[in-house]
C-alpha positions as CSV (number, residue, x, y, z in Angstrom):
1,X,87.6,90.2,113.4
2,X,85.4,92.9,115.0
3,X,86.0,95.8,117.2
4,X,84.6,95.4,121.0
5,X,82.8,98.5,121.5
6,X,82.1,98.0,125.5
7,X,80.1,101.7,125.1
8,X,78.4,100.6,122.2
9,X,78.3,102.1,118.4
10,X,79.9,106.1,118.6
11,X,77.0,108.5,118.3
12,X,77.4,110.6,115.2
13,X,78.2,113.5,117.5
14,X,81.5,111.5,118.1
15,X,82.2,111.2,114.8
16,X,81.0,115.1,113.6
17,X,84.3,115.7,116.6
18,X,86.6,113.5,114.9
19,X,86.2,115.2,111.6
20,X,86.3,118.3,113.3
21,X,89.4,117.6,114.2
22,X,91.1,115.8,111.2
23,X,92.7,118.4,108.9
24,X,91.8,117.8,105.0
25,X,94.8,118.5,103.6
26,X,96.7,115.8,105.3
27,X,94.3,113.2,104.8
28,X,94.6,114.4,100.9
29,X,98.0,113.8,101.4
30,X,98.6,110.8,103.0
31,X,97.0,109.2,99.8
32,X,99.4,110.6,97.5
């Protein structure tokens, strides 16, 4: 199934943001 982007594709700028945002050490852990 795919995603309905209505806005289209994010711009990498969105993304950069999001990552901005997301702190590493979480992420790490969430995997372990």
């Amino acid at each position: 199934m795919y995603l309905n982007l209505e806005n289209g594709i994010p711009s990498h700028d969105t993304f950069r943001r999001l990552f901005m945002i997301l702190d590493p050490e979480k992420i790490f852990r969430s995997f372990y």
